[in-house]
C-alpha positions in Angstrom: 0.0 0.0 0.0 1.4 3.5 -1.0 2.4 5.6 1.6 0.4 9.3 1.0 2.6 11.0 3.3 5.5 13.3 2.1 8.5 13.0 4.2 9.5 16.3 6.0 13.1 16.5 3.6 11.2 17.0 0.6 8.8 19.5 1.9 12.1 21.4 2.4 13.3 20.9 -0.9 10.7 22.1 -2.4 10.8 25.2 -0.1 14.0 26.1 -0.8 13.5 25.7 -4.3 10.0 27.9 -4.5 12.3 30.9 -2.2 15.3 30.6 -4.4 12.7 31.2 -7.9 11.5 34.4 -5.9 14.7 35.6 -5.0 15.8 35.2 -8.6 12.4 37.1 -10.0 13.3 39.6 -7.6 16.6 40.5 -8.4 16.0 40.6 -12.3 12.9 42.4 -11.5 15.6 44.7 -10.0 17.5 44.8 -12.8 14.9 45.6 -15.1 13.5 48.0 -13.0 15.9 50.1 -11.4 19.7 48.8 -12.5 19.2 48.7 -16.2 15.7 50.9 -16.3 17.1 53.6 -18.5 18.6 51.3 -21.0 15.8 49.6 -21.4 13.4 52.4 -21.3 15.3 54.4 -24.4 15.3 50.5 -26.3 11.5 50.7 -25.9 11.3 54.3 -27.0 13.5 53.4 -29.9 11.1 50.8 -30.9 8.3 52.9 -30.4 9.8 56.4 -32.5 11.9 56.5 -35.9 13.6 59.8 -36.5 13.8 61.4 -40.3 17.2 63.0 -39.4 17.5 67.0 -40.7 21.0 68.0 -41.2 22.4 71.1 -38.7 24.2 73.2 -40.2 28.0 72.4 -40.2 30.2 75.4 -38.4 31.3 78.4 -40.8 35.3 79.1 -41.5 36.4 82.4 -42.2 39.6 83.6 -43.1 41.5 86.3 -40.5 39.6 88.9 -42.2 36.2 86.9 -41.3 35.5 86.1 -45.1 33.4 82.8 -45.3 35.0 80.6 -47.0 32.7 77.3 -46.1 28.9 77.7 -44.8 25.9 76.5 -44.9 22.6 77.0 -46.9 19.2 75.9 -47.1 18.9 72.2 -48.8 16.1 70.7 -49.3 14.5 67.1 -49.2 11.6 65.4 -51.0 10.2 62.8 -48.1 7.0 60.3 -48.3 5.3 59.5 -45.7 2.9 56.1 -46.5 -0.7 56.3 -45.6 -3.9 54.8 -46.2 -3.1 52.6 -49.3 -3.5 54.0 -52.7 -4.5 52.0 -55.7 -1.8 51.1 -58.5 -2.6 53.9 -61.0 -2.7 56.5 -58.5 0.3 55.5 -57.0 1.9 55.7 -60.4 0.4 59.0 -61.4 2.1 59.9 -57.9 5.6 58.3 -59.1 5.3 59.7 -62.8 4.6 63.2 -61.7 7.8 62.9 -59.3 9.9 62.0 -61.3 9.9 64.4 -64.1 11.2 67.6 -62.2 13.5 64.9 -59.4 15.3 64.0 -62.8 14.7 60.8 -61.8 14.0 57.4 -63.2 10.6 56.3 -63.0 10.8 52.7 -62.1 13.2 53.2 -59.4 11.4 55.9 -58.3 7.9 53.5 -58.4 10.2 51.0 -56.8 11.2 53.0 -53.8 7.3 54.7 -53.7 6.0 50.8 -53.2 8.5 49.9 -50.7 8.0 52.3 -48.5 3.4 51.7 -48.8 4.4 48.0 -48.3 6.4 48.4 -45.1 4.2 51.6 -44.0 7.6 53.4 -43.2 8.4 56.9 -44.8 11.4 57.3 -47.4 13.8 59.7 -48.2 12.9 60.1 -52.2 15.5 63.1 -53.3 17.4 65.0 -51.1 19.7 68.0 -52.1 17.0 69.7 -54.2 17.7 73.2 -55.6 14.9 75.7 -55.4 14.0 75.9 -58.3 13.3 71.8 -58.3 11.5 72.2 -54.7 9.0 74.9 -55.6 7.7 72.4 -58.6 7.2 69.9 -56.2 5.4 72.2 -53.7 2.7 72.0 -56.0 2.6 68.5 -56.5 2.8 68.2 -52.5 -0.6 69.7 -52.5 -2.6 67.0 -55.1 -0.3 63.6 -53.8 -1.1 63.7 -49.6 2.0 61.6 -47.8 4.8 63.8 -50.0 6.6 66.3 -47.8 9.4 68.4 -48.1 11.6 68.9 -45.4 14.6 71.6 -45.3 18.0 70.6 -44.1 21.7 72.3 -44.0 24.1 71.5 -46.8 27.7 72.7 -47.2 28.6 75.4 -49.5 31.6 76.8 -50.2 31.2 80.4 -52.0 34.7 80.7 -53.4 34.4 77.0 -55.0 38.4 75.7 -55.7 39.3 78.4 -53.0 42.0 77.3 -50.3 40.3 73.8 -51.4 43.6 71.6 -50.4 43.6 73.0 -46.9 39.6 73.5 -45.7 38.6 69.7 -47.6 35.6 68.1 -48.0 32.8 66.4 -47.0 30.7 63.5 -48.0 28.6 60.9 -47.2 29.5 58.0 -44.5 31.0 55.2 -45.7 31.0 51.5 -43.8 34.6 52.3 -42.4 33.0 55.6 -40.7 30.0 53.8 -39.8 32.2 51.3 -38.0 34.2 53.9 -36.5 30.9 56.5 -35.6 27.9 54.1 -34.8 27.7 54.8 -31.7 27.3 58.5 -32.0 23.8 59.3 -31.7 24.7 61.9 -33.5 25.6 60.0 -37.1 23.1 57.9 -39.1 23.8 56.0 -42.4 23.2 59.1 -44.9 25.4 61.6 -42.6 27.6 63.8 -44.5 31.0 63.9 -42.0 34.4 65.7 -43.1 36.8 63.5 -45.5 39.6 65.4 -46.0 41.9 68.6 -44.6 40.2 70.7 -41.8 36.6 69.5 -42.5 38.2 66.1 -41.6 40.5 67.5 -39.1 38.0 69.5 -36.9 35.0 67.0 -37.4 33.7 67.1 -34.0 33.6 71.0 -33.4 32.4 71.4 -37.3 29.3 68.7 -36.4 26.5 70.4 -35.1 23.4 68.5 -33.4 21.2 67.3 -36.3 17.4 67.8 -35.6 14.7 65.8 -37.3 11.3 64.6 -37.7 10.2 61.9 -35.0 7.4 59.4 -35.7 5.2 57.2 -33.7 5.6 53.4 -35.2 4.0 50.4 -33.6 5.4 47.1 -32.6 5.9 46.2 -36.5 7.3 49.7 -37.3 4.1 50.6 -39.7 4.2 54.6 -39.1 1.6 55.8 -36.7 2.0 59.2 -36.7 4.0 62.3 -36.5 4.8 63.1 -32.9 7.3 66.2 -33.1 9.8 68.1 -35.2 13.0 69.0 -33.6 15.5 71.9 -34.2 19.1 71.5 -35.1 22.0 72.7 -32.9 24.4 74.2 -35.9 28.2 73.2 -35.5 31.0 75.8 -33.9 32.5 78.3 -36.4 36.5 78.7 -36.9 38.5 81.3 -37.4 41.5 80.7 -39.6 44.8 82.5 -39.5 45.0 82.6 -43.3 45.0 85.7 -45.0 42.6 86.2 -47.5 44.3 88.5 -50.3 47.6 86.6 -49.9 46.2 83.4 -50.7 43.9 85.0 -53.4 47.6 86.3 -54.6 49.1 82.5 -54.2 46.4 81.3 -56.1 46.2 83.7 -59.0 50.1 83.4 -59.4 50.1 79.1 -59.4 47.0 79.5 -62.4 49.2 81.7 -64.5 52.4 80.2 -63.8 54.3 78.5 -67.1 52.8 74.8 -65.9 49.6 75.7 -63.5 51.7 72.9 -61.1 53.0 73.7 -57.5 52.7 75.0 -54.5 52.6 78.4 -52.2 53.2 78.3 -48.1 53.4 81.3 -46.3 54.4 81.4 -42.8 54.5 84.2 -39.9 57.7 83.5 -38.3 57.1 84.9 -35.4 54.3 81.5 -34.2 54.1 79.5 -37.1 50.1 81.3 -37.9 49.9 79.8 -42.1 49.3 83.1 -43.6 48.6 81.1 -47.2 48.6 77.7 -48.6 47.9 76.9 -52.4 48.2 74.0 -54.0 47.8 73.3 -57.7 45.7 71.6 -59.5 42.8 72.3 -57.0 39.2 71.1 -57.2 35.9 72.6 -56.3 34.7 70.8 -53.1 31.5 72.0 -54.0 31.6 68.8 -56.0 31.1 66.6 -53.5 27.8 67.7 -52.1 26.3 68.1 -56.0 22.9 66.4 -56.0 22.2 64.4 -59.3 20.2 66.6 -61.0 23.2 69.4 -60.7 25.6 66.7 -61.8 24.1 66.6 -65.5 26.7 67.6 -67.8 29.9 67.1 -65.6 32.3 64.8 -67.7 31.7 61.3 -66.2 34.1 59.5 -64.3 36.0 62.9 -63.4 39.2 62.3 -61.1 39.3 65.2 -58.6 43.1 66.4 -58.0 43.3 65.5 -54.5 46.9 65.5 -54.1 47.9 68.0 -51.9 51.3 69.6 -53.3 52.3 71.6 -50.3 52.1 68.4 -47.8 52.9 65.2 -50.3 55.1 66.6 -52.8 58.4 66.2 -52.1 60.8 67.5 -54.8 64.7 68.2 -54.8 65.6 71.5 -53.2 68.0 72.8 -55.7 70.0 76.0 -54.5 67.3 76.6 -51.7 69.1 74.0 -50.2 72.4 76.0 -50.6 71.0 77.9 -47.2 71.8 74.8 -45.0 75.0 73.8 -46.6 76.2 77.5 -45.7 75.3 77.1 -42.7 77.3 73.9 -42.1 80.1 75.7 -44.1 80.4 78.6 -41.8 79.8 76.7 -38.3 82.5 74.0 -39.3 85.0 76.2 -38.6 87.1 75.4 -41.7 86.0 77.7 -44.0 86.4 82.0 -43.7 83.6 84.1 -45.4 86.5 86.1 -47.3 88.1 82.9 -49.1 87.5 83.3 -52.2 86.9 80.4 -55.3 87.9 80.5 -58.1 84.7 79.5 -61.0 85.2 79.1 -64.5 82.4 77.4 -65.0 82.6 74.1 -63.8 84.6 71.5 -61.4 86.5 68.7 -61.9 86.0 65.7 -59.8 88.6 63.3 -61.0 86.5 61.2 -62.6 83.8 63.6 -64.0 83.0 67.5 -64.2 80.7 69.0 -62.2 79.4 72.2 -64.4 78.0 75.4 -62.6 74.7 77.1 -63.8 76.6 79.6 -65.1 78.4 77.9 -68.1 81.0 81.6 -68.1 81.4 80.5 -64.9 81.3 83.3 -61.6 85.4 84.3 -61.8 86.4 84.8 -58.0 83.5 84.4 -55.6 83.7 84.4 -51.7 80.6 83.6 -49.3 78.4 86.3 -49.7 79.0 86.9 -53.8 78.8 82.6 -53.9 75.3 82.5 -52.6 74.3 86.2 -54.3 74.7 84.7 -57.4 74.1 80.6 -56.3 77.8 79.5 -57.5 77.7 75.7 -57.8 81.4 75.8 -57.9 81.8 77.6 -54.8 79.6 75.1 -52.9 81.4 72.0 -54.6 84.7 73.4 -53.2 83.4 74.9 -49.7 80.9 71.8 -49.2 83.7 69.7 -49.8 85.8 71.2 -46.9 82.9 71.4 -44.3 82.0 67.5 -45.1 79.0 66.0 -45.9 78.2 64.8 -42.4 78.3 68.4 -41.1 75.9 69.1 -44.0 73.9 66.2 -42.8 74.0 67.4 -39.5 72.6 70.7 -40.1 70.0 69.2 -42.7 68.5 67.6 -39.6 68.6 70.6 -37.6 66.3 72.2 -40.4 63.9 69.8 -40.1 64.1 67.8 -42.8 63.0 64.0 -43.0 60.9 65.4 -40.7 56.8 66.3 -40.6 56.3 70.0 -40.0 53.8 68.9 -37.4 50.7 70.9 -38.9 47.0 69.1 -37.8 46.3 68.2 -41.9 46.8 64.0 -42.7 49.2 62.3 -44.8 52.1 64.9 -44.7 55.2 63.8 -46.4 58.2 64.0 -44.3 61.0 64.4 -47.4 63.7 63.2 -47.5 67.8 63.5 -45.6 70.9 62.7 -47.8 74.0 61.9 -46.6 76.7 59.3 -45.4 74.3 58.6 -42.7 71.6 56.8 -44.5 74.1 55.5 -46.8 76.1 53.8 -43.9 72.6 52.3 -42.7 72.3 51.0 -46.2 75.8 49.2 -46.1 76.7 51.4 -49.1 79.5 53.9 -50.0 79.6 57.2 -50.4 81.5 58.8 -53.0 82.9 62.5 -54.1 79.8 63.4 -56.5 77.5 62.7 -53.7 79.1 65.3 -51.6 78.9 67.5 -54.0 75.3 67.2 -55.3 74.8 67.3 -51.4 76.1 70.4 -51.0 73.6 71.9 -54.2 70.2 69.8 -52.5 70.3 67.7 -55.5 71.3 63.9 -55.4 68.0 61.8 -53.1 67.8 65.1 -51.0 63.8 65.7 -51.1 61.9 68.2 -49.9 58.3 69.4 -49.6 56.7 73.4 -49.7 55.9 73.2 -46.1 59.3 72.2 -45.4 60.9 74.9 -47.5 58.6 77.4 -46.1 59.8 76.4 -42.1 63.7 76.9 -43.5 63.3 80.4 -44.3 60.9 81.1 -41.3 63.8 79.9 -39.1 66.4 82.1 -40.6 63.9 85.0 -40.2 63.4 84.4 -36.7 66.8 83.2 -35.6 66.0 79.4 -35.6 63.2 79.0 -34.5 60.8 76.0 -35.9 57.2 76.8 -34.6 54.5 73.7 -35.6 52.5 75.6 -38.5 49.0 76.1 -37.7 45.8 77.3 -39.3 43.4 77.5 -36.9 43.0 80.4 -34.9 40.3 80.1 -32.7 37.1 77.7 -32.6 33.4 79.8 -31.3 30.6 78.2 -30.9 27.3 78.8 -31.9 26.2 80.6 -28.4 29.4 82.9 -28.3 31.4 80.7 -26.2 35.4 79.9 -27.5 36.6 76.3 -27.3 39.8 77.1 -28.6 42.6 79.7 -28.8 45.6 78.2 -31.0 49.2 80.3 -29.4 52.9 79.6 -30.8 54.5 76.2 -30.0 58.2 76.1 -30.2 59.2 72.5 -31.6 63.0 72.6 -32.1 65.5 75.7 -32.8 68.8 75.4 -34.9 71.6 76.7 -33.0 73.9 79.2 -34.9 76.7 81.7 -34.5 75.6 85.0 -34.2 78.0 85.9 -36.9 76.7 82.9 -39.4 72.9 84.2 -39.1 74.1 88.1 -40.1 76.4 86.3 -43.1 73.9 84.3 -44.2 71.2 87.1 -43.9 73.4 89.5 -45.4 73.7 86.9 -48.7 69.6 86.5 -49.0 69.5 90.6 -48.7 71.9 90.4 -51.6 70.4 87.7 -53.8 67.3 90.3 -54.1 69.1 93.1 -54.8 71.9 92.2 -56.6 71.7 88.5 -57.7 69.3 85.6 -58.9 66.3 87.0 -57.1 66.1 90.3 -58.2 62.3 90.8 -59.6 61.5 90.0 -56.0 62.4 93.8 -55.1 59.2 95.1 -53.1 59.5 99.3 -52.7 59.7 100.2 -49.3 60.6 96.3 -47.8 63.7 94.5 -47.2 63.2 91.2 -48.6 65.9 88.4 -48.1 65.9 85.7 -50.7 66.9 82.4 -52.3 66.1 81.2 -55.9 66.4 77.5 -56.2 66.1 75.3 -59.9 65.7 71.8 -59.3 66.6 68.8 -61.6 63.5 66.9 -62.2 64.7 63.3 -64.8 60.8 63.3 -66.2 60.7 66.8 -67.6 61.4 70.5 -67.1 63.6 71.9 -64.0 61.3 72.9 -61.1 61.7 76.4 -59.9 61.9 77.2 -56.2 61.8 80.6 -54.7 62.0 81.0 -50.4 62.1 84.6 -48.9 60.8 86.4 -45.8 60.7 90.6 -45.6 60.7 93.2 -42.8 59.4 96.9 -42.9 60.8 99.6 -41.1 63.5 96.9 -39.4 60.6 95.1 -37.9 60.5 91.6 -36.9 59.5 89.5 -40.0 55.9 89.5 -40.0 56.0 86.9 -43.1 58.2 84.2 -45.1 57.2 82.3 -47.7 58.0 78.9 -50.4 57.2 78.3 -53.8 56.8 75.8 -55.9 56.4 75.8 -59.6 56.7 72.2 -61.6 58.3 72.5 -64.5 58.7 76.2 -63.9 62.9 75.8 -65.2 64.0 78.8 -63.4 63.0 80.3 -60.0 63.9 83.8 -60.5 61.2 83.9 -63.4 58.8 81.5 -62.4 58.1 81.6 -58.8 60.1 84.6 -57.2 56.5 86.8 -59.1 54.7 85.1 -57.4 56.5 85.2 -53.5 56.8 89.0 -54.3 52.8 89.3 -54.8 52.7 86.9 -51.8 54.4 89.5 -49.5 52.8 92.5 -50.5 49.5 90.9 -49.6 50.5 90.4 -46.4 52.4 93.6 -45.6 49.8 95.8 -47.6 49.1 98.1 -44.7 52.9 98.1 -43.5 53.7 99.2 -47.2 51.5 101.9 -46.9 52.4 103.2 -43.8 56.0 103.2 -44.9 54.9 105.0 -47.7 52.8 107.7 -45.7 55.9 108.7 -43.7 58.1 111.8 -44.6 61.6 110.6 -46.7 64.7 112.1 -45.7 66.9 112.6 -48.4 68.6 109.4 -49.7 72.0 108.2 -48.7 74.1 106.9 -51.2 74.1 102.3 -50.8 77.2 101.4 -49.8 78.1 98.0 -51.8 77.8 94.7 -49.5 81.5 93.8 -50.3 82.7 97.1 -48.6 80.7 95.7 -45.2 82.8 92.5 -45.0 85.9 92.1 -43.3 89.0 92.4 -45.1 90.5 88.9 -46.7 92.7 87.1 -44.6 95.8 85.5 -46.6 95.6 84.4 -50.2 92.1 83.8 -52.2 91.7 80.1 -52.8 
C-alpha cells in the first residue's frame, strides 16, 4: 500500500526551491526596474519612435579677415510618408509626376514609392533639391497627400576651388566611418561627415546637433504618426589664421604660372600662424555635395586632383638647399667668409665635371658673392671642406625627414641625404654625392611646407614653430573652445655671426643677384632662388624669402613651388613678391605715408665684409 505522506526533507526541498525562484524574480525584476531601467526604457522608445534625421548646419570658416569661406545654406529634401493605401494607378500617377522635375527614373522611383506603402515606413525620395526643383514639387505636394518636403543644411563653399587643399571636403559615411561612428547618436547612415583637410581635421567642433522629424511606429514599425519636429544645434564656427588676399595672390600666381603645377606656403615666423597655402591643380569641393540633378553635364568619371602639393610633394631643393649647406660651411669652422673660389664654369672631380649654372662661370666668388649669385662651384669646393656629415648634421637641424607637425593628414616627411643613411644601407659614399649634397640635389627631397619652415627659421633666428591654421574655434552661443598660441618645436643653433652672413647673402640675392624681380618698394626682402633637376621633364623652380618693414620683426616668409617652372627667379620669385605684398599691404602703406629724408648713397655689401685674410683660394 502507497504511503500518502510526504517526508518532512522533501517538503524542504521544495521550499528552498519555490524561495530561491523568488529571489531570482526579484533581483531581475531589479534589474529591469531600477539597474538597467534607462537602458531599457530608451530601447523601448526606440522601438516605439523612428527619427527622419534634418541635417544642422555644419560650423562656418572664415579667413582672418572673417571672409566665409565654407557655410551653410538651405537644402532641401523630398520625403514620403505612406498612408492609407493608394491604388496602382494613382500611385503611379504619384511616381510619374515625381519623377519628371526629381530627374529621376521612374521605375526606381515606383520601386522605392511601393517599398515604402508595403512596409508603412516613410522614405527619403531626393534629397539635395535646388529651389527651383523644390517649388515644382510644392505644387505636386498639394494633389499627392503623404509627399513632404523637409529643409536641411548642406555645405557650401562660395569661393568653389578656394584654399580647397587646406579646408577639404565632406561626404557621405561610408561602412569604415559607420564602423568607427555608430555609436554617436549623433551619425546615421546618410550623414555627411568631413573626409579630407580641416573639415576632416576638426569634425567634431564642425558637427553640429542634427534635428529631425520623429514618428510614432507600432510594434511592426508601420508609421503611426507624427509626434514632433525637432530643431538643429548648428556646428562651432573657426576662425583661420589665413590671409585672405595673400592666398587669393598665391592662387592667381600658381594659375598663371608657365605649368599651372606647384605649390605656395606662407608662414608668420614669429608663431608659425599659415598666412597662405595653395596648392595646384585644385578642385571645387562643392563637388562633393552636388545632387544628381546638378551633376548633369559634368564629364563622367571625373578624377578630382586630390593631391595635396604643399604636404605630399616632395621634390629636390635645388640651390634653396644651398641655405643649409652655408650654414654647415660657416659653423665648421674650416671655412672663412672672405676665401675666395675660383669659378670658371665648372669643377672637376677626378672622374667627372661638375658644371655650374653659369656655363662663363662666376670668376672669384667668396661667401656672400657665392650665394648672391648661387655658384655651384663655390659650394662643390666649400661643401667639400665642411664634409657632408656636417651638412647632414645641419639638414637635420632644419627639419628635414621630418613632418612639420601641422594638424592636416598624410604629410610627407621628405627626404635626408647623406653618409648617414648610406652607412645604414651598407653602401658607400662617393665625391659626387658630396657634392650634389652640397647643391640639394642627389636623393635630397623636400616638400613646400618644409621649404617654407627653413626660411621662417632664418627669419626668426632658428626658430621651428609647428604651422597652424586654426585660430580660434566659437561656438554657436558665443562661447570659444579654442585659442591656438605659438609652440616652439625645435631651434637650430647658430653663431651670431653665421645668421648676419647668411642674412646678409639673401638681402643680396634680391638686390643684386638671382632673385632680383622679387624687389618690393619700401621692404627689405631676403631671398633664395632654387632650380631643381626633375629626370621626367622640365627643371622645377623654387623661390624662399621672408621681408621686414621699417627693421621690424619679420611678420612673413614664404616657399614656392612651380613644376616644370625651369628657373626660380622667373617663375616663382612673381609670385613670392605678390605673396608679401598681400601680407604687408598696410605696413607698405604706412612706410609709404611717412616723410623721406633725403637718400643716402648704398654702400656696396662687399665694402661691409671684413678684409681677406691671406691668399684667395
Amino acid at each position: 500500500m502507497m504511503d500518502r505522506h510526504t517526508p518532512n526533507e522533501r517538503l524542504d526541498i521544495l521550499w528552498v526551491l519555490a524561495y530561491a525562484a523568488a529571489v531570482i524574480f526579484l533581483l531581475r525584476l531589479v534589474n529591469l526596474q531600477v539597474l538597467g531601467g534607462a537602458r531599457y526604457r530608451e530601447i523601448a522608445e526606440k522601438n516605439r519612435t523612428q527619427v527622419i534625421a534634418q541635417a544642422a548646419p555644419r560650423g562656418r570658416i572664415f579667413s582672418s579677415d572673417e571672409t566665409a569661406i565654407a557655410t551653410s545654406k538651405p537644402s532641401f529634401s523630398l520625403i514620403y510618408f505612406p498612408g492609407q493605401a493608394k491604388s496602382t494607378p494613382e500611385t503611379d500617377r504619384m511616381a510619374r509626376a515625381l519623377a519628371k522635375p526629381l530627374g529621376a527614373d521612374f521605375e526606381e522611383l515606383r520601386r522605392a514609392i511601393y517599398k515604402a506603402a508595403s512596409r508603412e515606413k516613410p522614405v527619403r525620395l531626393a534629397e539635395n533639391l535646388p529651389p527651383g526643383i523644390m517649388l515644382a514639387l510644392s505644387e505636386l505636394k498639394a494633389i499627392y497627400p503623404g509627399v513632404d518636403i523637409i529643409v536641411e543644411a548642406r555645405r557650401y563653399y562660395p569661393f568653389g576651388a578656394y584654399l580647397s587643399h587646406l579646408v577639404g571636403y565632406i561626404g557621405k559615411m561610408d561602412a569604415k566611418d559607420w564602423t568607427a561612428r555608430s555609436k554617436d547618436k549623433n551619425y546615421s547612415m546618410d550623414s555627411r561627415l568631413g573626409k579630407a583637410g580641416l573639415e576632416k581635421m576638426y569634425e567634431r567642433e564642425l558637427k553640429g546637433k542634427d534635428g529631425g522629424i520623429y514618428l510614432e511606429v507600432d510594434s511592426r514599425g508601420k508609421l503611426n504618426r507624427v509626434l514632433e519636429s525637432r530643431k538643429w544645434v548648428p556646428g562651432a564656427d573657426i576662425f583661420l589664421t589665413i590671409d585672405s588676399k595673400a592666398q587669393a595672390a598665391a592662387e592667381e600666381g600658381l594659375q598663371k604660372s608657365i605649368s599651372g603645377k606647384g605649390a605656395v606656403v606662407a608662414l608668420d615666423p614669429r608663431t608659425g600662424a599659415v598666412l597662405a597655402f595653395a596648392s595646384m591643380p585644385d578642385y571645387d569641393p562643392n563637388m562633393f555635395v552636388l545632387s544628381g540633378s546638378e551633376k548633369e553635364g559634368l564629364p563622367a568619371g571625373k578624377i578630382l586632383p586630390e593631391f595635396n602639393v604643399a604636404l605630399q610633394g616632395s621634390y629636390p631643393p635645388g640651390s634653396i638647399y644651398k641655405i643649409i649647406t652655408a650654414a654647415a660651411i660657416l659653423e665648421s669652422g674650416r671655412v672663412r667668409p672672405e676665401e675666395k673660389v675660383f669659378c670658371p664654369g665648372w669643377y672637376d672631380a677626378g672622374s667627372r665635371v661638375f658644371k655650374c649654372w653659369q656655363k662663363k662661370g662666376h670668376g672669384h666668388v667668396d661667401f656672400i658673392s657665392g650665394l648672391t649669385n648661387s655658384c655651384d662651384v663655390y659650394y662643390y669646393t666649400m661643401g667639400q671642406r665642411a664634409g657632408p656629415l656636417n651638412i647632414e648634421k645641419y639638414a637635420r637641424a632644419f627639419r628635414l625627414g621630418q613632418t612639420s607637425g601641422i594638424a592636416l593628414p598624410d604629410e610627407r616627411t621628405g627626404n635626408v641625404f647623406g653618409p648617414g643613411p648610406r652607412a645604414a644601407k651598407k653602401s658607400y659614399w662617393f665625391i659626387g654625392d658630396t657634392l650634389n649634397l652640397a647643391i640639394g640635389q642627389g636623393e635630397t627631397l623636400m616638400t613646400p611646407m618644409q621649404a617654407a619652415g627653413e626660411i621662417a627659421a632664418v627669419a626668426n633666428g632658428g626658430l621651428f614653430h609647428r604651422p597652424y591654421y586654426v585660430d580660434r574655434i566659437v561656438k554657436s552661443d558665443g562661447v570659444q573652445i579654442l585659442k591656438n598660441e605659438p609652440e616652439v618645436l625645435s631651434r637650430v643653433q647658430l653663431k651670431d655671426a653665421t645668421w648676419a652672413l647668411i642674412r646678409e647673402a639673401l638681402k643680396s640675392v634680391v638686390l643684386e643677384g638671382t632673385g632680383q624681380i622679387a624687389k618690393i618698394a619700401g621692404a627689405e626682402i631676403y631671398g633664395k632662388t632654387g632650380t631643381a633637376q626633375n629626370p621626367q621633364g622640365k627643371d622645377h623652380a623654387w623661390f624662399v624669402a621672408y621681408a621686414t618693414v621699417n627693421n621690424e620683426p619679420a611678420k612673413v616668409a614664404v616657399a614656392v613651388l612651380v613644376e616644370h617652372g625651369e628657373h626660380g627667379s622667373s617663375a616663382a620669385a612673381p609670385i613670392a613678391k605678390a605673396v608679401i605684398e598681400a601680407v604687408l599691404r598696410d605696413d607698405l602703406k604706412a612706410a609709404a605715408a611717412k616723410p623721406q629724408g633725403p637718400e643716402l648713397p648704398r654702400v656696396p655689401a662687399a665694402a661691409l665684409r671684413p678684409a681677406a685674410r691671406g691668399a684667395a683660394r
